[in-house]
LUMNUKOL-196159 format. One record per residue (C-alpha): residue in one letter; x, y, z. Coordinates in steps of 0.25 Angstrom, whole numbers, plus 5000, padded with zeros to 4 digits. Example, Ala and Ser with C-alpha at 12.3 -4.5 7.8 and 13.67 -1.06 7.14 Angstrom:
REM residues 2
A504949825031 S505549965029 
//
This chain:
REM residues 428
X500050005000 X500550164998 X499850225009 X499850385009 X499750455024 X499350595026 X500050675037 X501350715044 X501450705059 X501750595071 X500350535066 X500650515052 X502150465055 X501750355064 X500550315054 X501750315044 X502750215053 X501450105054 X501050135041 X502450095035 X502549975044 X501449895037 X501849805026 X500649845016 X501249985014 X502150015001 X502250145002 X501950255013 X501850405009 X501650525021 X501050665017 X501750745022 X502350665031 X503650705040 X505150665043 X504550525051 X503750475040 X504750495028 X505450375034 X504150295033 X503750325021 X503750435009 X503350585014 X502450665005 X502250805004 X500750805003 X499850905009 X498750805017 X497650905013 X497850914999 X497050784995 X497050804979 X498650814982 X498550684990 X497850614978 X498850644968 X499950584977 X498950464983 X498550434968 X500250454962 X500750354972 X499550254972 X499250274988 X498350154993 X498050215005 X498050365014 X498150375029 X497850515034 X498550555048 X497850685048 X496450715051 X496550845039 X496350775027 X495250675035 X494450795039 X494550845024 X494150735018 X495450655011 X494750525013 X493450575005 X494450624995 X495050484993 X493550424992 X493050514984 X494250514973 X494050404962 X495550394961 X495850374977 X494750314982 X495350184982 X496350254991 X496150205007 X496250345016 X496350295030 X495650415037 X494050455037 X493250535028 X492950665031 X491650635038 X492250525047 X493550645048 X492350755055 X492650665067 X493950745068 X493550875060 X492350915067 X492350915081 X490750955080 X490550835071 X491350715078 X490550785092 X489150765086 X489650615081 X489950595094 X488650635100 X487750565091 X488550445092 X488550445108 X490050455109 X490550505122 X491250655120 X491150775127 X489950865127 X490050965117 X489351095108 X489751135093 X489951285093 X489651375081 X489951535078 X488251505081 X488151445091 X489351505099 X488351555110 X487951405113 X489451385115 X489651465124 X488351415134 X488951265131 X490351285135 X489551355149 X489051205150 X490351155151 X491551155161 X492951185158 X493651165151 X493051195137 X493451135125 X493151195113 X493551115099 X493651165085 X492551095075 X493651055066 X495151025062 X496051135072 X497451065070 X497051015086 X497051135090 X495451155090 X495251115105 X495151215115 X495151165129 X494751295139 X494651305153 X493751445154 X492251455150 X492651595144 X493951535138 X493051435131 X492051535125 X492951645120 X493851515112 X492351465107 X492351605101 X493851615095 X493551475089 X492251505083 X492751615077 X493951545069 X495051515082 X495251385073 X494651435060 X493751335053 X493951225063 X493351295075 X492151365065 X491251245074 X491851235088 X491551115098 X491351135112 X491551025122 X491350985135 X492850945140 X492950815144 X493850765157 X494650635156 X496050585148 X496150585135 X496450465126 X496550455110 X495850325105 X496050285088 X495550185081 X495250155065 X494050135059 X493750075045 X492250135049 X491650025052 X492649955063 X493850005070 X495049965077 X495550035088 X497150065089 X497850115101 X497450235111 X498150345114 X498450465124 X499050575118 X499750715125 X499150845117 X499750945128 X501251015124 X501551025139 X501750905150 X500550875158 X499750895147 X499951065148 X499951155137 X499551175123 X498851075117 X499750985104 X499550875093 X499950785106 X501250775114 X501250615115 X500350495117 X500350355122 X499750225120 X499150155125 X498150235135 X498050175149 X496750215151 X496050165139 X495850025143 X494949925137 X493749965144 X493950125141 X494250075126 X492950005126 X492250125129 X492950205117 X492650085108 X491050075112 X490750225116 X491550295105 X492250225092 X491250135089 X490250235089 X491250325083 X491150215072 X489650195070 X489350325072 X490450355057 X489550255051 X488250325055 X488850445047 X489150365035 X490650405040 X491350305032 X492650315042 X493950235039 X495150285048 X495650315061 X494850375074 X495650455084 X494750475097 X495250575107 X494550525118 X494450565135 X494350465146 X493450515156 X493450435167 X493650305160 X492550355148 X492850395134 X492450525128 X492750585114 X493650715113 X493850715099 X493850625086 X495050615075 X495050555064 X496650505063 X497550455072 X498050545083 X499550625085 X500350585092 X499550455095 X499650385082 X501150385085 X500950295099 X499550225093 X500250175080 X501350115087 X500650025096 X499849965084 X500349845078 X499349815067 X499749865053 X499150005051 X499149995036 X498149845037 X497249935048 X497050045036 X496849955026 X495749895033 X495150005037 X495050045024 X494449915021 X493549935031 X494049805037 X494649855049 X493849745057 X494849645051 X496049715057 X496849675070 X497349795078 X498549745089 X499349845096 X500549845104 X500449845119 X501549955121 X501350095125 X501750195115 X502050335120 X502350455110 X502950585113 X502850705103 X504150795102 X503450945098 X504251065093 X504451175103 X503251265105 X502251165098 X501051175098 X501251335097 X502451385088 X503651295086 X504651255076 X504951155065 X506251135060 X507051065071 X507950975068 X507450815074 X508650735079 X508750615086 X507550555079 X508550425074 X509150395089 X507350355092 X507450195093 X506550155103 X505350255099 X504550285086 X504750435081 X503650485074 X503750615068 X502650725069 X503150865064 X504550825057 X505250855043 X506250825037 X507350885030 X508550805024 X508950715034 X508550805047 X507050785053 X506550905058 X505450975066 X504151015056 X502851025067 X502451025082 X502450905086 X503750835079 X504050705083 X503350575092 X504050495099 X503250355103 X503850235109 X503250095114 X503350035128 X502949935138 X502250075146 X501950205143 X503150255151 X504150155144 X503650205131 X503650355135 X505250335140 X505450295127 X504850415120 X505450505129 X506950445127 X506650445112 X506250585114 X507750635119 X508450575107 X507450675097 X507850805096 X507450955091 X507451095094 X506251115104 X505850975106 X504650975115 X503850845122 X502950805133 X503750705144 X502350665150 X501650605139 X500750475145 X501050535160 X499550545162 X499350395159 X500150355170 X499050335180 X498250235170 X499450165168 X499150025179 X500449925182 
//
């Protein structure tokens, strides 16, 4: 197979290493791809919105299948584009439509699924420029914090978590009247829910589904989870918390509804389900749905699964994922992100990456780097994620963390307490 996959971070790198591994593929191409996945496969400067410029290269190179990293060009509609093209249609895009891709685009719209679907999430109102006023008495329902979300795409950067009723009337306004432009035109205003966050994936051919691991990821720039929010700090997987029975709630109360509740809509949906879900007292409750894998938990999630990535997509797009096996290593996997100083406000690219080759007991996968002859360099935020298996979450993280002091560039910044919180579910 010659598989084509769209995108350029941690996300797409990691996807890239397990795509490579299976034995069906011939040829791997990355769009844009960075300085990791060259050595996996052949970077391509493609821009991954510009669909007619995709089909040109997809149609040149004879592509038999495209995995999309990034939830963009689902929200735009790639996947319909290849459906609705005679000459691709026979091409498999592992990702959803643009219906199935509203779960992610529209906060308004994934809510109202929700709630006609009986899926626990917080209590919540969608706010207009007309209906501003009824805003205002809804958040008055409410304790604080208030948490207002952008309707649509906001690079996440459309959540607002406010701690003063004033605060959260006066940020209503701002993002009424274009703080986000088009993606805060429709704001929703949620009731903020208490508990520990967990993120929970799973694929979906649209009619079955297999669940891959969970995950706990660390979106705060500052230890103890202070500071600005980020594209996440770190993760680790497995979760203590989410045992069999906590699962079983998320299976029966939220992604088999989730399921039958796409097929109600005539959503035809073959790709991945990202839940950012809270534990409340040992319940589940929907924060948010995406439609792709998450970052920086795909680089601890793929790790961890042994079963060919490539045979799952296939069948998938076969809708025969019933007749797929998933196994999974027991080890944990921990990942910390290395961020360029001052992210996620101003920082620099540019930096030169050494070290990277003296890594052997960790995977590094690169998020914001590029190269230039034979010197990696810094090109984003977030830049490099280190991820390492072991028997615990500690042994694993000590690995990470050694790995971490071999790497080095100007302004090298990372959290040291990434999983500290998961400590007291940890038993034995």
């Amino acid at each position: 197979m010659k598989i084509l996959l769209l995108g350029s971070g941690g996300r797409e790198h990691t996807l890239a290493w397990k795509i490579a591994k299976s034995p069906l593929v011939k040829m791997l191409y990355i769009a844009p791809g960075n300085a990791g996945t060259a050595n996996i496969g052949e970077n391509i400067d493609l821009p991954v919105n510009d669909f007619s410029v995709i089909k040109q290269f997809v149609l040149e190179k004879e592509i038999n299948m495209v995995v999309v990293g990034p939830e963009a060009p689902l929200v735009d509609g790639i996947t319909d584009f290849f459906e609705q093209d005679i000459q691709l249609s026979h091409i498999s895009v592992i990702g959803p439509g643009k219906a199935g891709a509203q779960l992610e685009g529209s906060k308004a719209w994934s809510k109202k699924f929700m709630q006609k679907n009986n899926i626990p999430t917080a209590r919540f109102l969608e706010v207009s420029p007309e209906n501003m006023s009824e805003g205002f008495k809804f958040l008055e329902t409410l304790k604080p914090p208030f948490v207002l979300k952008a309707d649509g795409l906001a690079a996440g950067k459309g959540v607002l978590i406010l701690s003063s009723l004033k605060e959260a009337k006066d940020e209503l306004k701002n993002m009424l009247n274009g703080k986000f432009g088009a993606a805060s035109q429709k704001v929703v205003i949620e009731e903020y829910l208490q508990g520990i966050e967990l993120s929970v994936f799973f694929v979906t051919d649209g009619t079955h589904y297999r669940l891959l691991p969970e995950a706990k990821d660390y979106k705060r720039i500052g230890e103890g989870d202070t500071g600005l929010n980020t594209g996440g700090m770190g993760a680790v997987s497995p979760v203590p918390f989410a045992d069999a029975g906590f699962m079983a709630k998320v299976e029966k109360q939220i992604i088999q509804p989730t399921i039958a509740g796409l097929k109600a809509e005539n959503i035809n949906y073959r790709g991945f389900v990202f839940l950012g879900l809270m534990n409340d007292g040992g319940s589940p409750f929907v924060i948010e749905y995406n439609v792709r894998l998450g970052d920086p938990e795909t680089e601890v999630v793929l790790p961890r699964l042994e079963t060919d990535l490539v045979e799952i997509f296939k069948a998938m797009a076969e809708n025969k994922l019933d007749t797929i096996t998933m196994s999974f290593l027991p080890q944990t996997a921990a990942t910390v992100m290395l961020v360029s100083k001052g992210y996620p406000e101003k920082y620099e690219k540019g930096k030169t990456i050494t070290g990277l080759e003296s890594v052997n007991d960790s995977f590094v996968f690169h998020a914001g780097t590029k190269q230039e002859n034979d010197t990696v360099l810094t090109n984003g935020g977030r830049v490099i994620a280190v991820t390492s298996l072991g028997h615990s979450m500690d042994d694993a993280l000590a690995k990470s963390y050694a790995a971490i002091d071999e790497i080095n560039f100007e302004g090298k910044t990372f959290r040291r307490d990434i999983g500290q919180d998961l400590k007291e579910y940890v038993t034995g």
